[in-house]
N, C-alpha and C positions, 0 to 999 in steps of 0.2 A: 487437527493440524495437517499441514500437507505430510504427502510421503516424502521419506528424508533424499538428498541428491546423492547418488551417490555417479561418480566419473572414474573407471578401469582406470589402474595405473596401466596398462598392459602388460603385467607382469603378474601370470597365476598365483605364484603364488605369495607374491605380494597379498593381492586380491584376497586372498585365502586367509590370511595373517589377516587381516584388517576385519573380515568375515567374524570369526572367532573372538577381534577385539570387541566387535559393537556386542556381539551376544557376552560377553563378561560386563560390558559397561552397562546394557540394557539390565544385570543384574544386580549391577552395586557396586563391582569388584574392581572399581575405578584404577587401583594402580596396575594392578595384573592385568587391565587392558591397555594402560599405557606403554606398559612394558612388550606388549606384543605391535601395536602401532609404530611404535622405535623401533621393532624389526625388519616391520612391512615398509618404512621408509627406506634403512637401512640397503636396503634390495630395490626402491623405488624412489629417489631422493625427490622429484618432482610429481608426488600423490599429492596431489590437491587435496582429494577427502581426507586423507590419513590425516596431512598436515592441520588441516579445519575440525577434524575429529580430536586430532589431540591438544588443542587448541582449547575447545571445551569442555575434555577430562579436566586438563591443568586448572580452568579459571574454577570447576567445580572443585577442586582440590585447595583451591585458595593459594594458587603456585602462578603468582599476578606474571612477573618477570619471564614464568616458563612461556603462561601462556599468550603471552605477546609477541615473544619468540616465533610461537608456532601457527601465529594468524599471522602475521610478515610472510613465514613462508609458504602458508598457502595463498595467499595474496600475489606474491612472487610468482611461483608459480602457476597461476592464472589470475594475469591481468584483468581480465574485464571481471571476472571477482564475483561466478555463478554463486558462489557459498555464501555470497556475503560477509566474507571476512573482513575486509573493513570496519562495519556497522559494530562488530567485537570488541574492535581496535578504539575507536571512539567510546562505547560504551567503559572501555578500559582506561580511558585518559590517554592513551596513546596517539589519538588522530586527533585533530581537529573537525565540528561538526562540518558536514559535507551532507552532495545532495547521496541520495544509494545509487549503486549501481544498476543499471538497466540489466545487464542481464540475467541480476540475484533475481528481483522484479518478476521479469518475464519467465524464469524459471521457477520462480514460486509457484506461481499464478499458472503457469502450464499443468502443473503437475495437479495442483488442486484444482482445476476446470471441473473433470467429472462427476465431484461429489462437492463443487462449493459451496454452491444452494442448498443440500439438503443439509449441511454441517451447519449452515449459515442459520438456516430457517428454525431446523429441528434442536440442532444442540446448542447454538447460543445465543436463542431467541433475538435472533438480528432483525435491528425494524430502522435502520437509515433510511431506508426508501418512505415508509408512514411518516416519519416524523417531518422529512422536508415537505414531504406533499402537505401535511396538516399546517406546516410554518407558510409555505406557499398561499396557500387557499387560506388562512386567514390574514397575511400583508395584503392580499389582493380585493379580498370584502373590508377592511380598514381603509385602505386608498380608493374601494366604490370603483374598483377596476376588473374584468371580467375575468376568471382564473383557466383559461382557454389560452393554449400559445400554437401558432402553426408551425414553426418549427424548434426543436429543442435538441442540446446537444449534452451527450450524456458520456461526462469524462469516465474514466476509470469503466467501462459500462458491467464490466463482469458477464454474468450471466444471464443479463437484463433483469432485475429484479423492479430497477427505479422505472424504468418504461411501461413495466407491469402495474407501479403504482399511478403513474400517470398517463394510462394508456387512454381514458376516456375524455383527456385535458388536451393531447398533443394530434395534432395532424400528421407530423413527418418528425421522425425521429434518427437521428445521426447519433452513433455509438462509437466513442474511441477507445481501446484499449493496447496494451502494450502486448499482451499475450495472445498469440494464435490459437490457443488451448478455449480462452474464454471467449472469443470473437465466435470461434466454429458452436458454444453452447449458445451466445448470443442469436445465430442466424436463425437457431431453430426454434426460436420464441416466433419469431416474423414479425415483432414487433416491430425492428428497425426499416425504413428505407435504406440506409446506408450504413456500413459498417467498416472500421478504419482498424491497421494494426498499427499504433503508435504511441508513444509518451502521449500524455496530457496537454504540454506546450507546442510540440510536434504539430500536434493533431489539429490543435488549435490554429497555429500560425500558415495552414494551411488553407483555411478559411476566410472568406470574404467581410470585409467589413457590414457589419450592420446585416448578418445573413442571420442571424437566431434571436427569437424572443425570451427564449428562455435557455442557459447553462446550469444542468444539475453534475452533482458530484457527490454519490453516497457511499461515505467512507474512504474515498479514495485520495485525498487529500495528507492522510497521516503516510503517506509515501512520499509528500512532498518535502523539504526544511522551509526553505524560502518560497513565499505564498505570494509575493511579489508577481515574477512572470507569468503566471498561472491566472493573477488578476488583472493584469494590464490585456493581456490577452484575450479573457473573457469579456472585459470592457471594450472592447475594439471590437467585437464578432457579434455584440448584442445591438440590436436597433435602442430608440431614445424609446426609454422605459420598459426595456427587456429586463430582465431577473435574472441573478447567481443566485442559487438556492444549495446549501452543502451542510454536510456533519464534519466532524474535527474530532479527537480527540483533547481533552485540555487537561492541564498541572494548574495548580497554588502560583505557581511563582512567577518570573518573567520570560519573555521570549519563547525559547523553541527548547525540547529535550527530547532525547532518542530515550525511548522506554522499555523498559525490561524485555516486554514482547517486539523489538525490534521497527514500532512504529512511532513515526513521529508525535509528539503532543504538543500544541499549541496554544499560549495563556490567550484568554480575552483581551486585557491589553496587544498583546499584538495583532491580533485579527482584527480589532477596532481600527489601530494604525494602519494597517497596510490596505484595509478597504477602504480609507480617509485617502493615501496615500496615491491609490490606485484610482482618484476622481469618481466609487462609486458612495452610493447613499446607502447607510444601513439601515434595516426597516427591521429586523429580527435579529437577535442575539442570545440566546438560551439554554441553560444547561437542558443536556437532555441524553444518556443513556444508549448510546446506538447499540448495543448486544451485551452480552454475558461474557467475562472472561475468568477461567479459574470459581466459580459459580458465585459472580460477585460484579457488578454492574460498571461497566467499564466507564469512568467520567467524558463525556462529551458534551459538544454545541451543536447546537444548530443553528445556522443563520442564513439571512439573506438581504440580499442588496439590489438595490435597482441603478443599473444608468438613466441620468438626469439631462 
């Protein structure tokens, strides 16, 4: 997992208090580090981490009421919402779903750039990038269509991993990502011609109609709620019979759910809908496994779709 955020109150020994609380919590001693976080706010009333720290002592303690309290005020206290305290708040019943915040996002993904890929590759057997190219390469020999694109645009790009799987397919590759952290790992692949620090629809709507044969997107989609803009988007930047090719993570039930691990999951009924929705043609829809989580195979899709 990434390394945790942590943001100076400016106040030492605030900072110090709160120090003290994570090494009690990292051992179990859930109240006696709450007790010491009420301190360290106490001396620092707008600690963002304190407030998001104690946050989820209280939800772990089964103390619902506390800890909604104490995600409000780290929320409060920083608006654009690096901790992602929001995401808590829904999870808790207290929000309504919503998209995440960009700079929880960026701040994830910053932090984890260094060691994405080998976490990704080594410890939880991630293969998003295999399975869309396998989903790919066979829509493309079922439709007696060549599985070569000259340009491809690669949301979410990470660390390039998906350009790595399609590196022998693609001519010119355009990588978008919202983190500086993973754009600076991406550069040093050289897979990319171009490389974009932005959101997904961003990045997109900054693109020319009819400019890429192919949009790939591994794994990076469970960031998204509504998969709507994301596809209309991709539908308008693909020539006639370009490909969206993506993983998901999916649930049993209907619509959309924010899942324990903080990413979105999306039912097949909805991804049917909204690529219907979206005027593209489904050509692939599959369960399929994109990594290990917890050592236990995380439920996903894979699919893909062409403009008609």
């Amino acid at each position: 997992m990434p390394l945790r955020l942590f943001q100076s109150s400016g106040d030492l020994m605030a900072d110090r208090r709160f120090e003290f609380a994570r090494d009690l919590q990292l051992k179990g001693d859930l109240p006696a580090a709450a007790d010491l976080i009420e301190q360290a706010i106490e001396l620092a009333p707008d600690f963002t981490s304190a407030w998001f720290t104690l946050g989820e002592i209280r939800q772990r303690l089964g103390e619902r009421d506390k800890a909604i309290a104490a995600f409000r005020e780290a929320r409060r206290s920083d608006p654009d919402d690096h901790h992602g305290a929001g995401l808590h708040l829904m999870r808790l019943g207290d929000a309504q779903m919503a998209e995440m915040p960009k700079a929880y996002v960026q701040a994830l993904f910053d932090q984890y750039a260094p060691r994405f890929e080998h976490t990704l590759v080594n410890d939880l057997d991630y293969r998003a990038p295999a399975l869309i190219f396998k989903a790919v390469v066979a829509a493309r020999v079922d439709a007696k269509k060549p599985a070569f694109f000259k340009r491809t645009i690669d949301l979410g790009c990470g660390t390039g991993l998906a350009a790595a799987a399609f590196s022998k397919q693609v001519d010119h590759f355009i990588g978008i990502d919202l983190s500086p952290g993973m754009i600076k790992e991406a550069r040093a692949t050289n897979f990319y011609a171009e490389l974009e620090v932005a959101d997904m629809i961003e990045g997109l709507r900054s693109k020319g109609d009819g400019c890429a044969n192919l949009v790939v997107a591994a794994d990076a989609f469970v960031y998204l709620s509504d998969l709507a803009p994301v596809f209309n988007e991709a539908r308008r930047v693909l020539v006639s019979g370009g490909v969206l090719a993506f993983t998901l993570e999916t649930h049993d039930g209907s619509g959309i759910v924010l899942g324990e691990g903080l990413r979105y999951a999306h039912s097949a009924e909805y991804v049917r809908g909204a690529i219907a929705k979206a005027g593209l043609k489904l050509l692939t829809l599959e369960p399929a496994s994109p990594r290990i989580e917890n050592n236990e195979p995380v439920r996903g899709l894979v699919v893909v779709a062409e403009k008609t």
